[in-house]
C-alpha positions as CSV (number, residue, x, y, z in Angstrom):
1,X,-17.2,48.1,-164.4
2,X,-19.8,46.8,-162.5
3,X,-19.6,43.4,-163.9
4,X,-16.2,43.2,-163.4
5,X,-16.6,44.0,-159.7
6,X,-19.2,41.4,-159.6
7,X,-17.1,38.9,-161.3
8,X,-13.7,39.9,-159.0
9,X,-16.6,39.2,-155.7
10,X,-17.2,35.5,-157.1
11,X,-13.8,34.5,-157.9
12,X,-12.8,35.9,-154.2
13,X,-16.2,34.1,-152.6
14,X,-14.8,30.5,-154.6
15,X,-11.4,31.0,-153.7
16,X,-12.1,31.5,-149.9
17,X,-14.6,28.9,-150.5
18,X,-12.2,26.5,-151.4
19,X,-9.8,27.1,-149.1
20,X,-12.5,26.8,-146.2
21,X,-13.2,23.5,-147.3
22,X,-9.5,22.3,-147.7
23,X,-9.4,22.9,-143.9
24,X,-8.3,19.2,-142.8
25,X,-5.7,19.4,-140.8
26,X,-5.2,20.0,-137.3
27,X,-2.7,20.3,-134.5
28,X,-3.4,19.1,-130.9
29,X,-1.7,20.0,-127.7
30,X,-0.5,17.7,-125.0
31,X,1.3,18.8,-122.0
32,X,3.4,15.2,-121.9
33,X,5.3,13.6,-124.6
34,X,4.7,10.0,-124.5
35,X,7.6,7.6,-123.5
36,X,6.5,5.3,-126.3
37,X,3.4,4.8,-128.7
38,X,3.0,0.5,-127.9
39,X,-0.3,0.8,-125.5
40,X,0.3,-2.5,-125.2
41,X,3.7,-2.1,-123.5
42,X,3.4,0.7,-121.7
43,X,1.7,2.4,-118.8
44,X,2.0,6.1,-119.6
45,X,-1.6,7.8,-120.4
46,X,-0.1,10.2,-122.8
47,X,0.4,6.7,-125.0
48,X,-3.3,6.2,-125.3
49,X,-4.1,9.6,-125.6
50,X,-2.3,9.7,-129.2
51,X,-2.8,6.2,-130.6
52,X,-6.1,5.3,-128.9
53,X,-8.8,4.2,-131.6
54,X,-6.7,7.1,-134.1
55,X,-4.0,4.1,-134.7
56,X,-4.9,1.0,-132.6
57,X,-8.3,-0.5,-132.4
58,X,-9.6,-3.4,-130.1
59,X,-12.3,-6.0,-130.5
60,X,-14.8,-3.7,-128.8
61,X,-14.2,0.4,-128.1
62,X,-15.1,2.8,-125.9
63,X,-17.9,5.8,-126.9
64,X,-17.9,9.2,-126.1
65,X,-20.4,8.7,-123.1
66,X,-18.1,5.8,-121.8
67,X,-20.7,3.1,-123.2
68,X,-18.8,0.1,-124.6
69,X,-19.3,-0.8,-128.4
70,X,-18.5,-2.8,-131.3
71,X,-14.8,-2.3,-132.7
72,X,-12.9,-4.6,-134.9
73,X,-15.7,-7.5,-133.6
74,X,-18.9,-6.2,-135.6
75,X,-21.0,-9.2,-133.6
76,X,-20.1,-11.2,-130.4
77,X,-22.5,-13.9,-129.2
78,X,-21.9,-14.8,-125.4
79,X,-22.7,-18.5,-123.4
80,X,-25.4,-19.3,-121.4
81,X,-23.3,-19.8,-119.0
82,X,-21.3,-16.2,-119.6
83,X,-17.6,-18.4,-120.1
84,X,-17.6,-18.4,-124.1
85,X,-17.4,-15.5,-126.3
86,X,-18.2,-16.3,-129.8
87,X,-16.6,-12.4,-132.2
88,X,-17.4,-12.1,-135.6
89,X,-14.6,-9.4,-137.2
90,X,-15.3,-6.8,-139.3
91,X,-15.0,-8.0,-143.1
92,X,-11.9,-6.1,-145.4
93,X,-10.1,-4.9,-142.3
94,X,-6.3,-4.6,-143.1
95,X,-3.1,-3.3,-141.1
96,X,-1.7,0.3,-142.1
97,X,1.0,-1.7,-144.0
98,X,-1.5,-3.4,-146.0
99,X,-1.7,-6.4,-144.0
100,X,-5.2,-8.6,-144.0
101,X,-6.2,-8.4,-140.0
102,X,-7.9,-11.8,-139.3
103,X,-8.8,-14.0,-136.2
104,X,-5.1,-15.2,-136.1
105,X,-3.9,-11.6,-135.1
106,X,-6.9,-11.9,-132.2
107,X,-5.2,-15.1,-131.5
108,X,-1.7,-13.6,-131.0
109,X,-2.8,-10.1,-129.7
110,X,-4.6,-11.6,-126.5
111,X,-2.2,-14.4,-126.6
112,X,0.9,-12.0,-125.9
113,X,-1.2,-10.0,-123.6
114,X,-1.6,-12.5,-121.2
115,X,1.7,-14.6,-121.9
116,X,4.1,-15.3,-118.6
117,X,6.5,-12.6,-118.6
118,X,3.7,-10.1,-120.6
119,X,5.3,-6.2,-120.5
120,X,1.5,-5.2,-120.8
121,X,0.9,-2.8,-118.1
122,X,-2.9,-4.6,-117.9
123,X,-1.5,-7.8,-118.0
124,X,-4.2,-8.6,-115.4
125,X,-7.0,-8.0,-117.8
126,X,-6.5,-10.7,-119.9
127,X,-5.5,-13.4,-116.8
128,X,-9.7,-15.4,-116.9
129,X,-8.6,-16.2,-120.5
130,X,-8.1,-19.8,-120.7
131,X,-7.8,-20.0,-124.7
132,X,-8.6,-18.0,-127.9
133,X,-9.5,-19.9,-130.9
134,X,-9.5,-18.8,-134.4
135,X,-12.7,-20.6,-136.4
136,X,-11.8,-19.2,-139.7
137,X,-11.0,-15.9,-140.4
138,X,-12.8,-13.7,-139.0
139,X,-14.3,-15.9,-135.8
140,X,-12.7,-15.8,-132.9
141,X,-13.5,-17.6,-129.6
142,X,-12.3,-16.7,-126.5
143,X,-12.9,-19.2,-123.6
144,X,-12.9,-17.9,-120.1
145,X,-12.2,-19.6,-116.9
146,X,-15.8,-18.0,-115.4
147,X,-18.2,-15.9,-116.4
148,X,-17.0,-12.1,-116.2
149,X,-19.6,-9.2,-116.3
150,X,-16.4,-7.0,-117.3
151,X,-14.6,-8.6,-120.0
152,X,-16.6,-6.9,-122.8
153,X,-15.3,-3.1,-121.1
154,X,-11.9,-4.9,-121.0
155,X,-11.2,-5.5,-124.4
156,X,-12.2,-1.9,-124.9
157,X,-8.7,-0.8,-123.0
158,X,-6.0,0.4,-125.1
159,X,-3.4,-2.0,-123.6
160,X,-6.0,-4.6,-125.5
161,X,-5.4,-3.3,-128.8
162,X,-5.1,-5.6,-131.8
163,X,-1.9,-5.5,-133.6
164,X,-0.1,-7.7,-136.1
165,X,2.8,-10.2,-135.4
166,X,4.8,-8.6,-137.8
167,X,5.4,-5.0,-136.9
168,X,4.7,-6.1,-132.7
169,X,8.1,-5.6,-132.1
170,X,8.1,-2.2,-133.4
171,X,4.8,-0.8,-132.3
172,X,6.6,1.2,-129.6
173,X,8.4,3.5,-132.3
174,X,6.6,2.5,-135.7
175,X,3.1,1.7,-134.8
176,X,1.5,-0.4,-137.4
177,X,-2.9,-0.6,-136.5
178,X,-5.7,-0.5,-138.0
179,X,-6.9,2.4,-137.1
180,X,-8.7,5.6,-139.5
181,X,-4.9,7.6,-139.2
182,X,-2.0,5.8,-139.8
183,X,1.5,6.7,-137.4
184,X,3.3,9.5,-140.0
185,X,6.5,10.8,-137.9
186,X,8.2,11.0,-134.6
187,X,9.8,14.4,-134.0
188,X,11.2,13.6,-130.5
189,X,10.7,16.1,-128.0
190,X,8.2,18.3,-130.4
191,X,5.7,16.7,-132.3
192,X,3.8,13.1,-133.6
193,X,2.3,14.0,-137.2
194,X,-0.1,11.2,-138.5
195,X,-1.9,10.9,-141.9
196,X,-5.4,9.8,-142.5
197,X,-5.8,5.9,-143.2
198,X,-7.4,5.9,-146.6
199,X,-8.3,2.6,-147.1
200,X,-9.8,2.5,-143.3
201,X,-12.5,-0.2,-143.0
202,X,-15.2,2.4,-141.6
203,X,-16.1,5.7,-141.8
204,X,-13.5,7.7,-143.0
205,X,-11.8,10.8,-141.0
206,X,-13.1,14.3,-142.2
207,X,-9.1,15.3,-141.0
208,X,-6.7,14.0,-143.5
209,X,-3.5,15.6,-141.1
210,X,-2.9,15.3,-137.5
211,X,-0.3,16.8,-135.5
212,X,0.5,16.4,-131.7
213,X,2.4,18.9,-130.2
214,X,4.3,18.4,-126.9
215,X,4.2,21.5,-124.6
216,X,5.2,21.3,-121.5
217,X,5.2,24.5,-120.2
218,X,1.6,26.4,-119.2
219,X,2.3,29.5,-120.2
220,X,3.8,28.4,-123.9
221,X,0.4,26.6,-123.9
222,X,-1.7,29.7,-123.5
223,X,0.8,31.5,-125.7
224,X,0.5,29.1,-128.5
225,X,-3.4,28.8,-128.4
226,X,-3.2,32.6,-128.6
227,X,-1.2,32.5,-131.4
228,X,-3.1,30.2,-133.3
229,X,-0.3,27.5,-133.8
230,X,-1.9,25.2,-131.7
231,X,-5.8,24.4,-132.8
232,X,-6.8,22.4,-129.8
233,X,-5.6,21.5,-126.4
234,X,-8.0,18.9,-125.1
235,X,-6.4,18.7,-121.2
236,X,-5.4,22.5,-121.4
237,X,-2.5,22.4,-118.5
238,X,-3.1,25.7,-117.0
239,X,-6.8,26.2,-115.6
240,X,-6.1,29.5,-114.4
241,X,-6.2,30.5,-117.8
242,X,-9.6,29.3,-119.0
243,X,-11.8,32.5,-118.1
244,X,-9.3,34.0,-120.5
245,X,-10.6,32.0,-123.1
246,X,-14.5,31.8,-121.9
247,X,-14.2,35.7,-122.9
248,X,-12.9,35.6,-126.1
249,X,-14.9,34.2,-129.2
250,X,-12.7,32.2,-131.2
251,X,-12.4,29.7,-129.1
252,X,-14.3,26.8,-126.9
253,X,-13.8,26.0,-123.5
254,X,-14.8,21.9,-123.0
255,X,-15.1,21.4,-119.0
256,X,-16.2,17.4,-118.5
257,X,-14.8,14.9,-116.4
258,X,-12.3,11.9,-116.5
259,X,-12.1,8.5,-115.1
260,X,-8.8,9.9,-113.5
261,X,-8.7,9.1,-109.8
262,X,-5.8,11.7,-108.3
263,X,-4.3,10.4,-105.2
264,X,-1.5,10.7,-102.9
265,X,0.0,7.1,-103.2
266,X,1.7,5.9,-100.3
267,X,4.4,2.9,-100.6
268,X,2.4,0.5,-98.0
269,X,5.8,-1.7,-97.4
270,X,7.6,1.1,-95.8
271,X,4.3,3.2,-94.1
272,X,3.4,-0.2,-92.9
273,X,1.2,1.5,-90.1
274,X,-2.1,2.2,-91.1
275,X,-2.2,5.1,-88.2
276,X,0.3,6.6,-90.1
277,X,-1.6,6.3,-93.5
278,X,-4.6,7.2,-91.8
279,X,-2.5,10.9,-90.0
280,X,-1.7,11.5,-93.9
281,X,-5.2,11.3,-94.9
282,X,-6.4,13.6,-92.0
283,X,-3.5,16.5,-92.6
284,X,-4.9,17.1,-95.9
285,X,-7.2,19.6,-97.0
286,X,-8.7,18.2,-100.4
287,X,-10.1,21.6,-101.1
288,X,-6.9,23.6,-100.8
289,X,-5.5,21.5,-103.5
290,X,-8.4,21.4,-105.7
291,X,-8.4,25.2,-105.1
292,X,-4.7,25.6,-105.3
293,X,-3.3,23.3,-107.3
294,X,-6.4,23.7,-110.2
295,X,-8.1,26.9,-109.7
296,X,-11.2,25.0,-108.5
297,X,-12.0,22.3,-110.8
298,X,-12.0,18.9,-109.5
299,X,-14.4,16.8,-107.4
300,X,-13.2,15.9,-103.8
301,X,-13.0,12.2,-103.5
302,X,-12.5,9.5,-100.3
303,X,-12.3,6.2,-102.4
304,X,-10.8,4.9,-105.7
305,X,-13.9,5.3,-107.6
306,X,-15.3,7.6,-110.4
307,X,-18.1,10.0,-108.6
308,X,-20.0,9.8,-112.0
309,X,-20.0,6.0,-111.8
310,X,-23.6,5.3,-110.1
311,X,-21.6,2.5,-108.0
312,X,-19.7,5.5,-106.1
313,X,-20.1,6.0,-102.4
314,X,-19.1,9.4,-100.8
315,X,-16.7,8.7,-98.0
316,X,-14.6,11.7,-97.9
317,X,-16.0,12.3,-94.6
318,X,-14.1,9.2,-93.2
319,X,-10.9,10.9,-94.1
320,X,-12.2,14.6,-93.4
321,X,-9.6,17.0,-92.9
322,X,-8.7,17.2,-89.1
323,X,-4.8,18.1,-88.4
324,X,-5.5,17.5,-84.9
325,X,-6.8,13.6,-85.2
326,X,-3.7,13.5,-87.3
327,X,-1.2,14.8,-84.5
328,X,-2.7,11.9,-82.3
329,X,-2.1,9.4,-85.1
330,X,1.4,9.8,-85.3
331,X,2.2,9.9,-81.5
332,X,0.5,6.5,-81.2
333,X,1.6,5.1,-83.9
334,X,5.6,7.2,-82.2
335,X,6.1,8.7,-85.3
336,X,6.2,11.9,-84.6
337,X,9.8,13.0,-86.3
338,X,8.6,11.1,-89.8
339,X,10.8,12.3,-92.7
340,X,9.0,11.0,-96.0
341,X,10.1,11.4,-100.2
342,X,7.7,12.7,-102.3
343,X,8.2,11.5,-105.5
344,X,5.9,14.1,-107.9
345,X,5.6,13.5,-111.8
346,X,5.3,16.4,-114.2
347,X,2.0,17.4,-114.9
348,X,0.7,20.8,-112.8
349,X,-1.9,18.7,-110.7
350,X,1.3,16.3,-108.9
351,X,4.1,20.1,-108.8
352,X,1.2,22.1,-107.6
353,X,-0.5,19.7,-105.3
354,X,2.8,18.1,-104.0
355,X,4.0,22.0,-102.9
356,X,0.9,22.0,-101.1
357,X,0.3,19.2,-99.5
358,X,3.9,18.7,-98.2
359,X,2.8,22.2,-96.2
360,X,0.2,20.3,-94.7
361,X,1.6,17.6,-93.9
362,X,4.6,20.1,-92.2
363,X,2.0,21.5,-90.0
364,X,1.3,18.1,-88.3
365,X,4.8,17.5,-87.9
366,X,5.6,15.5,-91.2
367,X,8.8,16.7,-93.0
368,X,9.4,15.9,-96.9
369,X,11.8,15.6,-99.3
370,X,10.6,16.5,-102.5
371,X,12.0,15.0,-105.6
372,X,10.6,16.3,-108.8
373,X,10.7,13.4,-112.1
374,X,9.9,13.0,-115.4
375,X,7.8,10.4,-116.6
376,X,10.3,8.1,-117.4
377,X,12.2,8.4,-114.3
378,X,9.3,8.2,-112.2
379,X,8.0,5.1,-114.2
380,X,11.5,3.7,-113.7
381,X,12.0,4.6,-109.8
382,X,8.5,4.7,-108.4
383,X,6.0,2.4,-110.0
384,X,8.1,-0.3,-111.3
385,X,11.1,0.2,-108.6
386,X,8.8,1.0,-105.3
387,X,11.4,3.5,-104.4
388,X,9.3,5.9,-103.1
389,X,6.9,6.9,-99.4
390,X,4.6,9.2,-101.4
391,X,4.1,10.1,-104.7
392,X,0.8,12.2,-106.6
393,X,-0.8,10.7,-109.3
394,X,-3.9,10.8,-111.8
395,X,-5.0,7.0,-112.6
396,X,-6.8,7.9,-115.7
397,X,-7.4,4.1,-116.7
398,X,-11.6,3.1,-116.3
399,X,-13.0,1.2,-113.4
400,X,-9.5,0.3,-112.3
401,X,-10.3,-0.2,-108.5
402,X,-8.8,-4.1,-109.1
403,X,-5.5,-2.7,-109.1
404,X,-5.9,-2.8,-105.3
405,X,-6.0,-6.7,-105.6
406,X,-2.1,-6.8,-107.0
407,X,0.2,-6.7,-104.4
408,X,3.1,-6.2,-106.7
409,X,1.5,-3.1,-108.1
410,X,3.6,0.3,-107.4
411,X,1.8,1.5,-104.0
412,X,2.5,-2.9,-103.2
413,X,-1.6,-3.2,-100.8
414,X,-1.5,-6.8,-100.1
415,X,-5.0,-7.9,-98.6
416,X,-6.1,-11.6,-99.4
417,X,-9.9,-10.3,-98.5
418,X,-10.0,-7.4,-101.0
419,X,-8.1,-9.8,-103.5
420,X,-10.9,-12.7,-102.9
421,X,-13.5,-9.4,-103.5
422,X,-12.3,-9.0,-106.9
423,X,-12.5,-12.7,-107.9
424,X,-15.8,-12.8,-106.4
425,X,-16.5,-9.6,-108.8
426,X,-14.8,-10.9,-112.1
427,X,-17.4,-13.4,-111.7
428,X,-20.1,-11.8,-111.0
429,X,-22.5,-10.1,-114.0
430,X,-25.6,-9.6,-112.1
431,X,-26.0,-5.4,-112.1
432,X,-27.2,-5.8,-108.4
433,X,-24.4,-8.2,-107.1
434,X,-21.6,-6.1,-109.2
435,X,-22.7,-2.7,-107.2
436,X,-22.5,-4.7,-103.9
437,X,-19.3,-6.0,-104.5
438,X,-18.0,-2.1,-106.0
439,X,-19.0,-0.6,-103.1
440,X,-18.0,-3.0,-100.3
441,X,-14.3,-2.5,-102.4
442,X,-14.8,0.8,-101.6
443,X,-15.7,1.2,-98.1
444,X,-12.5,-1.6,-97.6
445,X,-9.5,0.4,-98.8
446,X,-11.3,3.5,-97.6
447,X,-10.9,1.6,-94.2
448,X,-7.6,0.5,-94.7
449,X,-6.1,3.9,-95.7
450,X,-4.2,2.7,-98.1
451,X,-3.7,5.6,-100.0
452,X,-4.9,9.5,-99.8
453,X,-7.6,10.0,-102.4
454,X,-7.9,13.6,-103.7
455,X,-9.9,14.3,-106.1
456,X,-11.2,12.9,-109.4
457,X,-9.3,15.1,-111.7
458,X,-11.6,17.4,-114.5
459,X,-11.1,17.4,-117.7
460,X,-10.8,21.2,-118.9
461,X,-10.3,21.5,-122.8
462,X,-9.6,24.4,-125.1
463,X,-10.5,24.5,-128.7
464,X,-11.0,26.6,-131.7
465,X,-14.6,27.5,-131.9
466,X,-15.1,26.3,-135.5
467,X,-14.0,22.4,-134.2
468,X,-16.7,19.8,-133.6
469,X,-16.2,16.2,-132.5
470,X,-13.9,16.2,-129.7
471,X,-14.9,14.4,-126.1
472,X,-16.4,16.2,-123.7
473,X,-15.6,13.5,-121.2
474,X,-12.6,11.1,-121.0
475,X,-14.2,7.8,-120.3
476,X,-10.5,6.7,-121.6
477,X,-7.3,8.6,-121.8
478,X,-7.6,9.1,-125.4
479,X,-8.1,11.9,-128.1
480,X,-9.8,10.6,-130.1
481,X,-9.7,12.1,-133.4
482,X,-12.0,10.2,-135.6
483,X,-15.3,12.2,-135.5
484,X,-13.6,15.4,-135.2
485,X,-13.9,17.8,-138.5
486,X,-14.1,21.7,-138.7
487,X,-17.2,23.4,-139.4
488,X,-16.0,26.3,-141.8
């Protein structure tokens, strides 16, 4: 008898055993479905954010501190005089559908990137390239038209991705990379399932299924965290919630930050005076929509730059709340009876915080007309149609503050001085000079008012306490999945 109850303990203590150890899969929540799964062709963050070193992988990558490091380029040696980069690839390296990668697909990746007519949303990234060369196959040199401290962190970005001539084409539906999961299904409007890469050239994933599911809605978020059908939800959409979670043991609550830069984007070609841009930026209270809009977390911000960055200046004074200062804006700039659109995406921060802010901006005697989009429509009508006065945005993408030096971008700033700034920095790789040059960029479109800067958006995570591996910190809008396992 006793044996037998000693025997029916071990079976039971193997069996849960084994099942513990078959735990491999996982499903992720993401409040956005992505428009497309190309990060080469598109500008949405939720792309990144699935496919980002999971699927794709660039020549260098970013680390989980934001430090830059070696990807599908194991070696680079760099020029004396910092204008020729000399990559060595990663030997045995092949394409999901079996496909060698070699220096030719460096050769048409950064190619495409930077051809006239590009769809790359980072086209710009790619522009000091004056030729890529492949030696053999697996040296690559790319030639640059001047030294540039940043191009290393630039072929880290997800729109600089390696991918393979054949299956281009189809990356924004089948994407084919080179990545530790390979792309398994495309359940629109519910789910992206991918499969671990088995033959991956580096160390392989511990999770051998990934799922993605698309919830939109807070409260089915918290619901299905609760429930246990989703296992992790790395931007939680509802930070209201988290406390709920700090007080219950089964799960982890991640709070870090993100390179995400939330602003009230003005159109300057139709708020052409900067009295008026400057009235906006004084009839705002940063801290009522941090409060407001999410329950506290967020870091008030005057400038587009990252407050972790050690390059950041504080000039949220300059743009200090003052409602009054912003009443004597508008009637000497005579636009006191200003009617504006406010164009607001989807995610909470843009409903939440547009709500809000068009109350402040009523109070100094700016009226609104609020039109709520979804991504694709607001990709459509406000950054690539302009059609818009204001609109709220999180500009998740690293060390982006060059975007202020294209005129044609969506909020269309058009300064020859800050444009000469960013040559002058693209050239630049002393650390001293670079800082300069990041915080005279600063101080100039804080001057200029071009847009309302927020706050830089936190990154508040919930997981399932027995899951390791995922960022803290979102030096890049990605999950990435490849370090991630479960403990028991």
């Amino acid at each position: 008898m006793t044996k037998a109850l000693h025997l029916g303990a071990a079976v039971l203590a193997l069996t849960a055993g084994a099942a513990m150890a078959q735990q491999t899969s996982i499903t992720i929540g993401m409040q956005l479905e992505p428009p497309m799964l190309d990060p080469t062709g598109g500008a949405a963050a939720a792309i990144d954010e699935v496919v980002y070193s999971n699927v794709f992988e660039g020549l260098t990558r970013f680390a989980a501190d934001g430090s830059v490091i070696p990807g599908l380029a194991g070696t680079w040696e760099i020029s004396e005089d910092g204008t020729v980069y000399t990559f060595t690839l990663r030997d045995g390296v092949s394409f999901h559908d079996g496909a060698a990668m070699t220096a030719d697909d460096v050769v048409f990746s950064l190619d495409r990137a930077r051809a006239e007519g590009s769809t790359n949303a980072q086209a710009a990234l790619f522009e000091n390239i004056v030729s890529v060369e492949a030696m053999d196959d697996l040296t690559v040199v790319v030639t640059l038209d001047g030294p540039d401290g940043a191009f290393l962190f630039d072929m880290a970005w997800g729109d600089a991705v390696i991918v393979d001539p054949a299956s281009a084409e189809t990356n924004a539906t089948n994407p084919i990379g080179t990545g530790a999961f390979a792309f398994g299904e495309w359940r629109q409007g519910d789910s992206i399932t991918l499969t671990r890469n088995d033959n991956y050239w580096g160390e392989p994933a511990a999770l051998t299924d990934v799922t993605f599911r698309f919830i939109s809605d807070p409260n089915a978020a918290l619901a299905a965290m609760m429930a246990g059908d989703v296992d992790a939800f790395p931007v939680f959409p509802a930070p209201e919630n988290l406390a709920q979670f700090e007080a219950d043991p089964r799960f982890n609550v991640i709070v870090g930050s993100t390179e995400g830069e939330t602003i009230l984007a003005m159109n300057n070609q139709t708020l052409t005076d900067p009295r008026v841009r400057q009235a906006i930026t004084h009839a705002i209270n940063r801290q009522d929509i941090i409060d407001g809009a999410m329950f506290g977390y967020g870091t008030p911000i005057g400038t587009h730059f990252a407050p972790h960055n050690p390059d950041y200046v504080d000039l949220t004074a300059q743009s200090a709340f003052d409602p009054e200062r912003a009443r004597e804006l508008l009637a000497e700039a005579g636009a006191e009876d200003l009617t504006l659109r406010l164009m607001l995406p989807p995610p909470s921060y843009a409903r939440r915080g547009g709500e809000i802010i068009a109350s402040q901006l009523r109070d100094v005697g700016i009226n609104t007309e609020i039109t709520n989009l979804e991504w694709a429509g607001w990709l459509e009508q406000v950054f690539r149609g302009y059609d818009f006065d204001l609109t709220i945005v999180s500009h998740t993408e690293p060390a982006d503050i060059n975007i202020y030096a294209r005129p044609e971008y969506y909020f269309q700033y058009d300064n020859a001085e800050f444009q000469a700034l960013m040559e002058e920095l693209s050239v630049t790789t002393d650390p001293a000079e670079r800082t300069r040059i990041n915080q005279e960029a600063q101080r100039m479109i804080a001057d200029d008012y071009v847009n309302a800067y927020l706050f830089q958006l936190a990154k508040t995570g919930v997981a399932n306490a027995n899951i390791e591996g995922l960022w803290e910190n979102s030096p890049t809008q990605a999950t990435d999945l490849t370090a991630v396992r479960w403990t028991q």
